[in-house]
N, C-alpha and C positions, 0 to 999 in steps of 0.2 A: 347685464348684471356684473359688477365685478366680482373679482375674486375672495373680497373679504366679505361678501354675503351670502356669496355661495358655497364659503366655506360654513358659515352659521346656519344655512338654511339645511344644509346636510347635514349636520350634528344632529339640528333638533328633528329631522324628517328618521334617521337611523334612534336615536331614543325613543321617538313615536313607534316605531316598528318593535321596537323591544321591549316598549312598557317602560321606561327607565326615564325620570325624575334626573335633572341637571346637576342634583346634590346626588343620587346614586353613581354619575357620571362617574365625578369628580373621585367619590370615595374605588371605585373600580379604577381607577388611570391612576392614584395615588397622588393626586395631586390637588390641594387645598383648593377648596372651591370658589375662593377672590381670584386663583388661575384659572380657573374654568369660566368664572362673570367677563373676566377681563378681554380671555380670547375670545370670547362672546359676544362682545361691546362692540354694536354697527358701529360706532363714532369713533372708538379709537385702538376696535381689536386685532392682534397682531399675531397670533400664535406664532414663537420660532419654533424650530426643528425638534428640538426635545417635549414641549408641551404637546406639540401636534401629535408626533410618536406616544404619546401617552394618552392621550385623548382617541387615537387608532385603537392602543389596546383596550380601554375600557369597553371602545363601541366591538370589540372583540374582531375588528376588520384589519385585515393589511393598508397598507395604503396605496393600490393599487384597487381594491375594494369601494376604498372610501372615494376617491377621485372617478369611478367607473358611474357617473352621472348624468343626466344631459345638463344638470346645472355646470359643470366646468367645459363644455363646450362653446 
């Protein structure tokens, strides 16, 4: 698996575990939620350094948390 599915398949596996809806995400991380579809998009999503860090804090993980997976292995 690469790395940009294993970052989507975490996002949405940590929401599952919290009850938390893609638009609740977005509105938690502060960040409009065509940034949250975008970094989300198998085909062309890219999250940088800032959207990710905000997407960590909505899912209320470090990123040390969020990367502690066997998906990134």
């Amino acid at each position: 698996m690469d790395l940009r599915n294993a970052f989507i398949l975490r996002v949405t596996e940590l929401c599952d575990r919290e009850n938390l809806t893609f638009y609740e995400l977005a509105e938690r991380a502060g960040i409009p939620r065509s940034t949250l579809k975008s970094a989300l998009d198998p085909e062309r999503g890219n999250p940088g350094l800032k959207t990710a860090g905000a997407i960590f804090r909505g899912l209320r993980v470090s990123a040390r948390e969020f990367f502690d997976s066997e998906l990134f292995l």
